[in-house]
N, CA, C and O atoms as CSV, one atom per row, in Angstrom:
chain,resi,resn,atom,element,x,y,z
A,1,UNK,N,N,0.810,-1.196,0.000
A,1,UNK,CA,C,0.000,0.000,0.000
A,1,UNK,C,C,0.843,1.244,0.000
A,1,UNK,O,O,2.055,1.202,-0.213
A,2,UNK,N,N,0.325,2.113,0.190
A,2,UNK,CA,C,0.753,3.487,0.168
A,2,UNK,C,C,1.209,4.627,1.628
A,2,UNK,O,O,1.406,5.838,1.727
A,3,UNK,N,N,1.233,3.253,2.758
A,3,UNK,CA,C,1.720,4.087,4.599
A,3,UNK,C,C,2.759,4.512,4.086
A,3,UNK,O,O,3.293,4.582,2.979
A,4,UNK,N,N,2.978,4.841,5.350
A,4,UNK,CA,C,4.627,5.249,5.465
A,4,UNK,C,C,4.903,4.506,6.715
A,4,UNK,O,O,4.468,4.291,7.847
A,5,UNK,N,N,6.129,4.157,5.668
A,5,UNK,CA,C,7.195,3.428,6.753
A,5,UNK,C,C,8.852,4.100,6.649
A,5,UNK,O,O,9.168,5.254,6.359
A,6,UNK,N,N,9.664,3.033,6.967
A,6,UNK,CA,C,10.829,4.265,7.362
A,6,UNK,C,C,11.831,4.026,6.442
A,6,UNK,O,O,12.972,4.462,6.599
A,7,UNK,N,N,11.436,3.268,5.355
A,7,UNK,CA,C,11.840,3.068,4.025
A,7,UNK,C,C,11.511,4.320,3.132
A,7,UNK,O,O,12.347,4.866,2.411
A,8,UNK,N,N,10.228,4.706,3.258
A,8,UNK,CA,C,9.822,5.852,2.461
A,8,UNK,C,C,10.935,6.792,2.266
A,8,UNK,O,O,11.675,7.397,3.041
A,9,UNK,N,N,10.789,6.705,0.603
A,9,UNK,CA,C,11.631,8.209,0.219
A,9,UNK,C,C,11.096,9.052,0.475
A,9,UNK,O,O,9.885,9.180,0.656
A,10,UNK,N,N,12.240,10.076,0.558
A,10,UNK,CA,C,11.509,11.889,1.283
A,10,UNK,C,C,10.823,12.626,-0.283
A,10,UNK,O,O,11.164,12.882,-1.438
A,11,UNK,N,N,9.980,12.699,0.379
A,11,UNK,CA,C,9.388,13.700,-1.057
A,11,UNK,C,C,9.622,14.938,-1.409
A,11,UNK,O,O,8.875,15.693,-0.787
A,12,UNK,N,N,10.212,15.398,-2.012
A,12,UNK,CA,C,11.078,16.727,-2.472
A,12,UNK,C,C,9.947,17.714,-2.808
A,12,UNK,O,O,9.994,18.891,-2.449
A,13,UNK,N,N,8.379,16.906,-3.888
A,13,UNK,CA,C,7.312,17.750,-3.777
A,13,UNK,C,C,6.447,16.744,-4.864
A,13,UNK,O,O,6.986,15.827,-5.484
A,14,UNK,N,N,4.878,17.131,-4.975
A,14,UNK,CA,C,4.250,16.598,-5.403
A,14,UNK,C,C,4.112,16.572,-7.153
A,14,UNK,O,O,4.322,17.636,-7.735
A,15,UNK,N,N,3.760,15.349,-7.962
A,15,UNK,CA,C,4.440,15.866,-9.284
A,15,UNK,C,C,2.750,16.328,-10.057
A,15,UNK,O,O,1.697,16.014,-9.501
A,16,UNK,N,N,2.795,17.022,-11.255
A,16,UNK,CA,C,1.382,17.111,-11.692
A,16,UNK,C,C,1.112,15.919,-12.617
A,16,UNK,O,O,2.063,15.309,-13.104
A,17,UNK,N,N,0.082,15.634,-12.826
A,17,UNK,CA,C,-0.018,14.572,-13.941
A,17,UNK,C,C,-1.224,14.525,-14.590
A,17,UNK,O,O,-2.091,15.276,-14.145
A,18,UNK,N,N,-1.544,13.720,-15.682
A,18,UNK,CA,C,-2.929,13.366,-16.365
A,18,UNK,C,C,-3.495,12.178,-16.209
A,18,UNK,O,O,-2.851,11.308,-15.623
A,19,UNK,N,N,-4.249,12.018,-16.489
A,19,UNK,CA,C,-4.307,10.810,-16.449
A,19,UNK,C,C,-4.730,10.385,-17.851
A,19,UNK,O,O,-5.821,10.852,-18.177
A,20,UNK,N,N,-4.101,9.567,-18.813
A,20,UNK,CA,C,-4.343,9.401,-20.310
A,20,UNK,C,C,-5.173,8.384,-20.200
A,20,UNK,O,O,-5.260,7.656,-19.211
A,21,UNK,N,N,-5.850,8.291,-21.266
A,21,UNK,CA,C,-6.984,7.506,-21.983
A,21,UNK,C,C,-6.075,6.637,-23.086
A,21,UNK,O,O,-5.099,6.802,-23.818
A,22,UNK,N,N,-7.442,5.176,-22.571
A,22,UNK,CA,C,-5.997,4.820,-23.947
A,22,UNK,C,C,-5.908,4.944,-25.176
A,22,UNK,O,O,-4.996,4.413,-25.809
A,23,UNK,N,N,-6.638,5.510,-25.605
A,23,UNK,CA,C,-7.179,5.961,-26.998
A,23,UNK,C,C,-6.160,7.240,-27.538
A,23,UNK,O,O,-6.096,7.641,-28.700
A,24,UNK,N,N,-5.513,7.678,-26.560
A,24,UNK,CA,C,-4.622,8.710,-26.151
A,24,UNK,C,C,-3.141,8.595,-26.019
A,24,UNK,O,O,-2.274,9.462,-25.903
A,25,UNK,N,N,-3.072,7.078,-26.076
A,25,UNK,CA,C,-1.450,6.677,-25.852
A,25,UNK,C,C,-0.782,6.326,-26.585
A,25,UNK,O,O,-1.261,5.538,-27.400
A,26,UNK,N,N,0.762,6.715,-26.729
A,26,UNK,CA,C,1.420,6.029,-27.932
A,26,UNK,C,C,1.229,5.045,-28.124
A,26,UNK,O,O,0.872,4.226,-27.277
A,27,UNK,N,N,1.505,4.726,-29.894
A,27,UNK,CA,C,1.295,3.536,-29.774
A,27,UNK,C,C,1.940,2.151,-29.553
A,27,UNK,O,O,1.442,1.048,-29.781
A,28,UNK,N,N,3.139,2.448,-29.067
A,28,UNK,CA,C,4.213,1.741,-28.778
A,28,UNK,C,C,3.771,1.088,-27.526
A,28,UNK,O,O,3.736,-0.125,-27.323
A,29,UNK,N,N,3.359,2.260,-26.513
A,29,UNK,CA,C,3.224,1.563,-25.281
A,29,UNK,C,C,1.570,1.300,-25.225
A,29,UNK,O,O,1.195,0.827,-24.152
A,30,UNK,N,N,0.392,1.570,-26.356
A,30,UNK,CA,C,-0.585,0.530,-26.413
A,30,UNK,C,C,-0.069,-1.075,-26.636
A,30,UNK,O,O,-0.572,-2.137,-26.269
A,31,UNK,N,N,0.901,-0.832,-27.241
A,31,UNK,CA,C,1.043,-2.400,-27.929
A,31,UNK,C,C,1.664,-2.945,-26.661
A,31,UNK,O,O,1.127,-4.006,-26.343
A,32,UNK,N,N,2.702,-2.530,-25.767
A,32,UNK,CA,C,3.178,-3.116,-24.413
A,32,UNK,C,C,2.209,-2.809,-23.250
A,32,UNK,O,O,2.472,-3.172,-22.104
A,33,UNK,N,N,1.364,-2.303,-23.486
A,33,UNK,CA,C,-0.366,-2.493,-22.340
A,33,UNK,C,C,-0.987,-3.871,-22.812
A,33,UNK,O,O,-1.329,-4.784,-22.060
A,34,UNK,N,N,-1.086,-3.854,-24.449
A,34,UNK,CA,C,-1.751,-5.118,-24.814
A,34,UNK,C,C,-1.092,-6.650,-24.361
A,34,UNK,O,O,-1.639,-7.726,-24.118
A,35,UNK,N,N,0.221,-6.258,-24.367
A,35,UNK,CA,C,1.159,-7.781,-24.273
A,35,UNK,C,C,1.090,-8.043,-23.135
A,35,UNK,O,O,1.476,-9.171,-22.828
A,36,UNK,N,N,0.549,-7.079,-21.970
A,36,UNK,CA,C,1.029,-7.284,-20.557
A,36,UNK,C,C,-0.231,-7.532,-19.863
A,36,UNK,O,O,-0.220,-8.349,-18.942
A,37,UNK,N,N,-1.425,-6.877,-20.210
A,37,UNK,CA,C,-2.440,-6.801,-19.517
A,37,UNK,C,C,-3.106,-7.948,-19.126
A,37,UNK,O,O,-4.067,-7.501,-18.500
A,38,UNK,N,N,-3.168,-8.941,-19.116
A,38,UNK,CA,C,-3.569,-10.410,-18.798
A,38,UNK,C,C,-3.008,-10.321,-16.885
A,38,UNK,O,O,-3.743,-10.694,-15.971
A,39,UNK,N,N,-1.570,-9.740,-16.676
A,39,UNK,CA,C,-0.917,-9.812,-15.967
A,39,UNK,C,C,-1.462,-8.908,-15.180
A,39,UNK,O,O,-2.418,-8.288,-15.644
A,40,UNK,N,N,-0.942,-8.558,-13.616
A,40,UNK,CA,C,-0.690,-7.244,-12.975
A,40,UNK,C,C,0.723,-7.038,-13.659
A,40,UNK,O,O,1.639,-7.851,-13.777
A,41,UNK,N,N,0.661,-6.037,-13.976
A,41,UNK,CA,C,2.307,-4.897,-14.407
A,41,UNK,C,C,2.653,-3.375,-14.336
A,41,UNK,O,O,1.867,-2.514,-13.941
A,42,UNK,N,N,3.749,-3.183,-14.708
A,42,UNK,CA,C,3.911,-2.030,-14.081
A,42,UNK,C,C,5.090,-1.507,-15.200
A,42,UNK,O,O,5.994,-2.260,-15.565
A,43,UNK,N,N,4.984,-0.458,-15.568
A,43,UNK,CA,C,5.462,-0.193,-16.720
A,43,UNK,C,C,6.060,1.769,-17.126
A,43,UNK,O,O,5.154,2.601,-17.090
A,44,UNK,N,N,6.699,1.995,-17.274
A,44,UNK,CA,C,7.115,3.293,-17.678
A,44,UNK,C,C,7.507,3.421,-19.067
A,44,UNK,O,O,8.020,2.617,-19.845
A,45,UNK,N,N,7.099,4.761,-19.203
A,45,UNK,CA,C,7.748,4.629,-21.046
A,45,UNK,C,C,7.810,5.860,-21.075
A,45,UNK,O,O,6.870,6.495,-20.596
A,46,UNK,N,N,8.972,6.566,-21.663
A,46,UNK,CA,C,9.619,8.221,-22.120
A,46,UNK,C,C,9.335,8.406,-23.463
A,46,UNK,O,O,9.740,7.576,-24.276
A,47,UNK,N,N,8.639,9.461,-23.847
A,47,UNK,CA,C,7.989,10.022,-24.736
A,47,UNK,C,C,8.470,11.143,-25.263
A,47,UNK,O,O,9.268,11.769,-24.565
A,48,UNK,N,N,8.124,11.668,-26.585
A,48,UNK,CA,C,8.440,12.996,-26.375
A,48,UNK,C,C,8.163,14.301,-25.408
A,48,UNK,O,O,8.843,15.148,-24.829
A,49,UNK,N,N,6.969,14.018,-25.547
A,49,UNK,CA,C,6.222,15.004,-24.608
A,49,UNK,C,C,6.121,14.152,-23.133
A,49,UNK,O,O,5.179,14.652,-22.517
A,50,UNK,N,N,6.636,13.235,-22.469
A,50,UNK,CA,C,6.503,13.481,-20.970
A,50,UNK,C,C,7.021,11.989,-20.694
A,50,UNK,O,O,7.674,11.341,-21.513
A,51,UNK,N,N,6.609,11.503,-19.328
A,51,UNK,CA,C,6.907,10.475,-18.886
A,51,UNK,C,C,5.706,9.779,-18.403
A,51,UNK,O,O,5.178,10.161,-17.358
A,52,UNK,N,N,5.155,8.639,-19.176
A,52,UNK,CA,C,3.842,7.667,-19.081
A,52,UNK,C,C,4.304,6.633,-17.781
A,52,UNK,O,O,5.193,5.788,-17.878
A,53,UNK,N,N,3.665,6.842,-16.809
A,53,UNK,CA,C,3.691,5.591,-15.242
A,53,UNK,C,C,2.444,5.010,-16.167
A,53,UNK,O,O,1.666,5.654,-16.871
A,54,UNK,N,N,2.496,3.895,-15.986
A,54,UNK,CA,C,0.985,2.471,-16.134
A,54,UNK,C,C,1.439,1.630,-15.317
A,54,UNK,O,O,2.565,1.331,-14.918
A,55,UNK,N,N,0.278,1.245,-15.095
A,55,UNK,CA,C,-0.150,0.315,-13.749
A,55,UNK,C,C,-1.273,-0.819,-14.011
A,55,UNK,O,O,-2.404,-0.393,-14.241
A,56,UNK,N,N,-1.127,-1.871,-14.004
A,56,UNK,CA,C,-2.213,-2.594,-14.967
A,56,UNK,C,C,-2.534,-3.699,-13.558
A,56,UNK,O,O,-1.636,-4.047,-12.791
A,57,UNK,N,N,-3.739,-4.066,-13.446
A,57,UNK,CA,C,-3.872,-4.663,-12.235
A,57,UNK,C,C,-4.180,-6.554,-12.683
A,57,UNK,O,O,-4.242,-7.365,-11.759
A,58,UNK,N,N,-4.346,-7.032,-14.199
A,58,UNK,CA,C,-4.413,-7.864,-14.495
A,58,UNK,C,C,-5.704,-8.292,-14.936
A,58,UNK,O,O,-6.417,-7.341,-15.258
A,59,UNK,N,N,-6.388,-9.750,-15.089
A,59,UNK,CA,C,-7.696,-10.121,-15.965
A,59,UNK,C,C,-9.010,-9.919,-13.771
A,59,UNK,O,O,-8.803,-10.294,-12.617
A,60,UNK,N,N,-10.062,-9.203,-14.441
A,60,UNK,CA,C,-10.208,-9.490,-13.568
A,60,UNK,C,C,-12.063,-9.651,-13.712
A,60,UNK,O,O,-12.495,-8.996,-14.661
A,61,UNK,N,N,-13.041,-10.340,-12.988
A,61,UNK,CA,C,-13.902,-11.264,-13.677
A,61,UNK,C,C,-14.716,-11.147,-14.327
A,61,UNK,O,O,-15.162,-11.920,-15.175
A,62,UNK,N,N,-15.241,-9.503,-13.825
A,62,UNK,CA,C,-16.494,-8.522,-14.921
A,62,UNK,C,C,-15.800,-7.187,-14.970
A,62,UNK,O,O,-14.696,-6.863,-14.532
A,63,UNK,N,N,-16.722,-6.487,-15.616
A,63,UNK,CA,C,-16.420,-4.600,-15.511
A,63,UNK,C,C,-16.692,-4.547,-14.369
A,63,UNK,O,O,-16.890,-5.317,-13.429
A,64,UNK,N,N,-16.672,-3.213,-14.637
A,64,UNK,CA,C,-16.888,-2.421,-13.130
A,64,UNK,C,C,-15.305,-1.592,-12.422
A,64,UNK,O,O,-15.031,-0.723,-11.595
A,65,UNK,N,N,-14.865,-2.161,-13.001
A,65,UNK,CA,C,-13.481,-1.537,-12.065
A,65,UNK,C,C,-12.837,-0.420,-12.561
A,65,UNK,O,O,-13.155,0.189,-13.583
A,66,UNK,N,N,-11.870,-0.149,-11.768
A,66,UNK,CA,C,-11.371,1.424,-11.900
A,66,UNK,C,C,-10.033,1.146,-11.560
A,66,UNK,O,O,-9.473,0.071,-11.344
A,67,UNK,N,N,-9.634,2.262,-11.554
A,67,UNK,CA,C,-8.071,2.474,-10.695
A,67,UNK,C,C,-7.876,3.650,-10.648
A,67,UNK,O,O,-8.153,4.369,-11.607
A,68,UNK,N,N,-7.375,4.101,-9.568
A,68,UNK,CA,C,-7.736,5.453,-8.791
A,68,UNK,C,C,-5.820,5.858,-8.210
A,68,UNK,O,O,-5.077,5.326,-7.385
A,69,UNK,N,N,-5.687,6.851,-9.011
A,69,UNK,CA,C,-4.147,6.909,-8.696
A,69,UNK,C,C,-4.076,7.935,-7.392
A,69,UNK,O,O,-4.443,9.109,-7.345
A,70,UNK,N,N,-3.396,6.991,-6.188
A,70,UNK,CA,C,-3.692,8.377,-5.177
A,70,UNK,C,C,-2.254,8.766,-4.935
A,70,UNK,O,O,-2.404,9.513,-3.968
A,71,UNK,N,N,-1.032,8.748,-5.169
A,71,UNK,CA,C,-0.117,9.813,-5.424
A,71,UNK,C,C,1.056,9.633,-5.900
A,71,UNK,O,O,1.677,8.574,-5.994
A,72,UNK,N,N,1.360,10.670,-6.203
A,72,UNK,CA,C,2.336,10.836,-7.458
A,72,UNK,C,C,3.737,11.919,-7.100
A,72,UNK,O,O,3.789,13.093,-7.465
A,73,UNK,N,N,4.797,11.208,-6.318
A,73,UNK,CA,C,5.682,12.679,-6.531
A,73,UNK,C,C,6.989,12.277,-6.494
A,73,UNK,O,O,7.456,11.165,-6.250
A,74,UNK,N,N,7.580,13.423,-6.795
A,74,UNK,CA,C,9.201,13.319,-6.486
A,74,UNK,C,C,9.933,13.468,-5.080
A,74,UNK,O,O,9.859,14.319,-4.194
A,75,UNK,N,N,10.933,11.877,-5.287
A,75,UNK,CA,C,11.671,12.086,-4.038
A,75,UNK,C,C,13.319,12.343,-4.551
A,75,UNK,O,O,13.588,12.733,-5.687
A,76,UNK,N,N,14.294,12.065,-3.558
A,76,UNK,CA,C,15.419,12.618,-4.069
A,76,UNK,C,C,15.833,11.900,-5.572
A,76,UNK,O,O,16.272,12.476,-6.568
A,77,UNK,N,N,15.590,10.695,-5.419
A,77,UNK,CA,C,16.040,9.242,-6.171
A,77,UNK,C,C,15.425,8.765,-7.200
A,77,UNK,O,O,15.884,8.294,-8.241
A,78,UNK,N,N,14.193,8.934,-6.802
A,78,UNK,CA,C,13.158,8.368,-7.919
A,78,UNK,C,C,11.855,9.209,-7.707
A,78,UNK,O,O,11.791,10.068,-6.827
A,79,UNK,N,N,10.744,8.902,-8.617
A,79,UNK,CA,C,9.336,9.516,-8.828
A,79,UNK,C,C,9.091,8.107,-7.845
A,79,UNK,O,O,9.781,7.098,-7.984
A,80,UNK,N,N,8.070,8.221,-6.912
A,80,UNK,CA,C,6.684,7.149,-6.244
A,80,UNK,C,C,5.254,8.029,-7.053
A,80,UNK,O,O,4.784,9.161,-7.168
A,81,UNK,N,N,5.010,6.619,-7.470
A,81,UNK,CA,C,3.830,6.351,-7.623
A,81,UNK,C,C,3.171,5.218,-6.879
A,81,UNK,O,O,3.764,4.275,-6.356
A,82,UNK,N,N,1.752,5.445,-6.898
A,82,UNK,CA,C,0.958,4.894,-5.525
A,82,UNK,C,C,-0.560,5.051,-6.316
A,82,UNK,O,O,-1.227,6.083,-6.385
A,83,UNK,N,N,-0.928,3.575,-6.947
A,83,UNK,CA,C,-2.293,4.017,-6.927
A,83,UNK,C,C,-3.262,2.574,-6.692
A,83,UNK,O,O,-2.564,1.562,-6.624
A,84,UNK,N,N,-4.287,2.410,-6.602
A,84,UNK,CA,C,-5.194,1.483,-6.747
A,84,UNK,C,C,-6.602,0.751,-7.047
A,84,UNK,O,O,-7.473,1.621,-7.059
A,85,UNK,N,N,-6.965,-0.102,-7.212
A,85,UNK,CA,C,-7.554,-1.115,-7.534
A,85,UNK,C,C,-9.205,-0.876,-6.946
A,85,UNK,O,O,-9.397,-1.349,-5.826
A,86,UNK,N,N,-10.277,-0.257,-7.539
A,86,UNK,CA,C,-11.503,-0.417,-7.305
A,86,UNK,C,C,-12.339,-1.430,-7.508
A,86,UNK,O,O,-12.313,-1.879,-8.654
A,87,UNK,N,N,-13.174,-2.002,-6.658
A,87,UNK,CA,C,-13.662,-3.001,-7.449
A,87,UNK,C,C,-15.231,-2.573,-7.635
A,87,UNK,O,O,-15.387,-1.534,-6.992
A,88,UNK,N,N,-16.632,-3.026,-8.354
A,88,UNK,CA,C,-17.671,-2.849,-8.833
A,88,UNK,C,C,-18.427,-2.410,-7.512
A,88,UNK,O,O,-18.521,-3.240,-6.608
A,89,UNK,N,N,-18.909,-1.291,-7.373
A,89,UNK,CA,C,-19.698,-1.177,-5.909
A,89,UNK,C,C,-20.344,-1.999,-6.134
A,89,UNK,O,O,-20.458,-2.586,-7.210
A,90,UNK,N,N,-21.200,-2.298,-4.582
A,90,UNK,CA,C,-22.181,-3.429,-4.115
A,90,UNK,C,C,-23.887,-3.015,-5.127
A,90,UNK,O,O,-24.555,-1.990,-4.987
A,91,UNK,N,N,-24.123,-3.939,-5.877
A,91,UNK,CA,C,-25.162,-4.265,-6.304
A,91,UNK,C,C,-24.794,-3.422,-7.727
A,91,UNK,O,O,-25.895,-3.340,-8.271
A,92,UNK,N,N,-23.794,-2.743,-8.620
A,92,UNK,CA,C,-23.615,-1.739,-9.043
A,92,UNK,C,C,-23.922,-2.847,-10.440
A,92,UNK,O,O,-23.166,-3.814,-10.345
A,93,UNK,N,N,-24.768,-2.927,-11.598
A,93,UNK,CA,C,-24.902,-3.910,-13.107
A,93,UNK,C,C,-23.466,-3.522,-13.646
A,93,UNK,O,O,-22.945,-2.423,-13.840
A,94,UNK,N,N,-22.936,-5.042,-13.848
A,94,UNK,CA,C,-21.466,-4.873,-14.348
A,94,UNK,C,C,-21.660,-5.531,-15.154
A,94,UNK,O,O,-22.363,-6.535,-15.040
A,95,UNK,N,N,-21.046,-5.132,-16.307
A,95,UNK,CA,C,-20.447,-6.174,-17.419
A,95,UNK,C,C,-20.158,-7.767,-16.983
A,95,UNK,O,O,-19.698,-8.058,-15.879
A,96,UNK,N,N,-20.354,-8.343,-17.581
A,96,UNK,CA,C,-20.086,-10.273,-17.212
A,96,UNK,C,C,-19.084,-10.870,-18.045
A,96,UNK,O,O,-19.117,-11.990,-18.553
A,97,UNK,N,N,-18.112,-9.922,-18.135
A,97,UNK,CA,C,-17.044,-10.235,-18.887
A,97,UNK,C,C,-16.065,-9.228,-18.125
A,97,UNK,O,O,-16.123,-8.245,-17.386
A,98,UNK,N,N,-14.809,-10.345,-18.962
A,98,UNK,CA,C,-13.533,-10.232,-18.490
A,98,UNK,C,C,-12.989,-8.942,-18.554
A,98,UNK,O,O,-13.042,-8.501,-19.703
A,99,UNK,N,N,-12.274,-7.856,-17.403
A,99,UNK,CA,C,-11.626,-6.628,-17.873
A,99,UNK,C,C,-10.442,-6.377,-17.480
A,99,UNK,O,O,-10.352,-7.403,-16.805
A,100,UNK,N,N,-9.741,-6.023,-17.374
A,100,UNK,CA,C,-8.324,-5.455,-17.626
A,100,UNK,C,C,-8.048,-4.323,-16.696
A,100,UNK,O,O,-6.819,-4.274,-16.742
A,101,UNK,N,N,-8.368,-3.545,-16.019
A,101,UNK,CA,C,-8.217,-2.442,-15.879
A,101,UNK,C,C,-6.801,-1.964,-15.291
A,101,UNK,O,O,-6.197,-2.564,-14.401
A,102,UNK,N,N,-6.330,-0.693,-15.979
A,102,UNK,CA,C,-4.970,0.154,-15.391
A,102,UNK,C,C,-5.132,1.255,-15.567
A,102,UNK,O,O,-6.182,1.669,-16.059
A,103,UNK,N,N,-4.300,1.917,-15.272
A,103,UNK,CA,C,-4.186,3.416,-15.214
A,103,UNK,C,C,-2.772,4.074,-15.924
A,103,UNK,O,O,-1.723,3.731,-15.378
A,104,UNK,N,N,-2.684,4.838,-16.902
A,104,UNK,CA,C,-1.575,5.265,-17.248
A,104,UNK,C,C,-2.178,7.094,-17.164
A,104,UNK,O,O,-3.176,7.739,-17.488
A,105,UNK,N,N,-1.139,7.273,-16.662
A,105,UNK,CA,C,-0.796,8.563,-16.156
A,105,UNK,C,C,0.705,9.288,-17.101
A,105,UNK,O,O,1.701,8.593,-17.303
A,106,UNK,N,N,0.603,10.750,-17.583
A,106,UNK,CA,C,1.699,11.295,-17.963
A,106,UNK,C,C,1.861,12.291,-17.236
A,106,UNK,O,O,0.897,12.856,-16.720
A,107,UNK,N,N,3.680,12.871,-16.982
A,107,UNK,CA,C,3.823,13.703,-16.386
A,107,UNK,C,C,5.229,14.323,-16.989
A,107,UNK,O,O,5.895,13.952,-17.955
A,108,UNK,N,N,5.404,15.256,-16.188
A,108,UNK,CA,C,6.928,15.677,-16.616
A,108,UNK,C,C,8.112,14.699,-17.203
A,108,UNK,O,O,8.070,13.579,-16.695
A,109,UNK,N,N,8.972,14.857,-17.996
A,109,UNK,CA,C,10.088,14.074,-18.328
A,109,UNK,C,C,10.947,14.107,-17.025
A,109,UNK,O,O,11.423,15.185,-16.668
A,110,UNK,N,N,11.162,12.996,-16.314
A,110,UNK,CA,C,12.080,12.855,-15.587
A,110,UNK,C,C,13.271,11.657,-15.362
A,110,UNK,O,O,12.846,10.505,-15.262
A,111,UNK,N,N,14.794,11.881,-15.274
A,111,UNK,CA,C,15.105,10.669,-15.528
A,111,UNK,C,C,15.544,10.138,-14.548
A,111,UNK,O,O,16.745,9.911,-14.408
A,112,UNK,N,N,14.386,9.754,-13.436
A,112,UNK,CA,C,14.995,8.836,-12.118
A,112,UNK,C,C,13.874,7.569,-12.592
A,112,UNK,O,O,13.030,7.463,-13.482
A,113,UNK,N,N,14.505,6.451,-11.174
A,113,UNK,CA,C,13.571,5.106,-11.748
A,113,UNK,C,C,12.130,5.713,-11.046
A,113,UNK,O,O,11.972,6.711,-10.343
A,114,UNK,N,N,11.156,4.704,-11.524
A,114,UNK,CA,C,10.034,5.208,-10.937
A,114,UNK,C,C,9.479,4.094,-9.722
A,114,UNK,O,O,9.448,2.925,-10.105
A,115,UNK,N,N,9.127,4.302,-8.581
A,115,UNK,CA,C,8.851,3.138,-7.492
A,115,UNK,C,C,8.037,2.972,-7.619
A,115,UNK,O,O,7.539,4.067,-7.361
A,116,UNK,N,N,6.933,2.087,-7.977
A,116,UNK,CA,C,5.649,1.799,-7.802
A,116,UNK,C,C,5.330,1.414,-6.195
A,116,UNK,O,O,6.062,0.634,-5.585
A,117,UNK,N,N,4.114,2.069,-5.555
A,117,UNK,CA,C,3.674,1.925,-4.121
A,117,UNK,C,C,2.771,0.691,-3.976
A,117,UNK,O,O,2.303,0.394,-2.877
């Protein structure tokens, strides 16, 4: 999850970001969302215009789900990212098929590794 413990990098400050659609994403890293998404994965890719975090949570049994990125920033070393996994509210009509869901987010070009939380 996303506590703090005494591992936590110090956060230097919070980063801004988008959150992209995938209809919206290169297509390089559509094609490495497609190869991966069966899986949970975790993935970065440098762009011209910025730096894409994805987060893919794997096959999971109907719609309904989300992923909800709750934070994003710079520490000395690396970017943390921290987000997660919604599942279908209670009684909410879901799809009865299989979904995928992740989250890719763009932000500034930066060249540290990125930690996933």
């Amino acid at each position: 999850g996303c506590g703090q413990n005494t591992e936590e990098p110090e956060k230097v400050r919070d980063l801004d970001f988008t959150v992209v659609q995938e209809s919206e994403l290169p297509e390089q890293l559509k094609l490495l969302i497609g190869e991966k998404k069966c899986n949970p994965f975790k993935l970065t890719y440098t762009g011209a215009d910025g730096l894409y975090i994805v987060q893919g949570y794997g096959t999971q049994p109907t719609g309904g789900y989300s992923v909800t990125v709750k934070e994003l920033w710079l520490a000395d070393n690396a970017v943390c990212f921290c987000s997660e996994l919604l599942g279908p509210k209670e009684g909410e009509n879901v799809v009865q098929s299989m979904s995928y869901p992740f989250v890719a987010v763009k932000t500034e070009s930066i060249d540290l590794p990125v930690v996933f939380k």
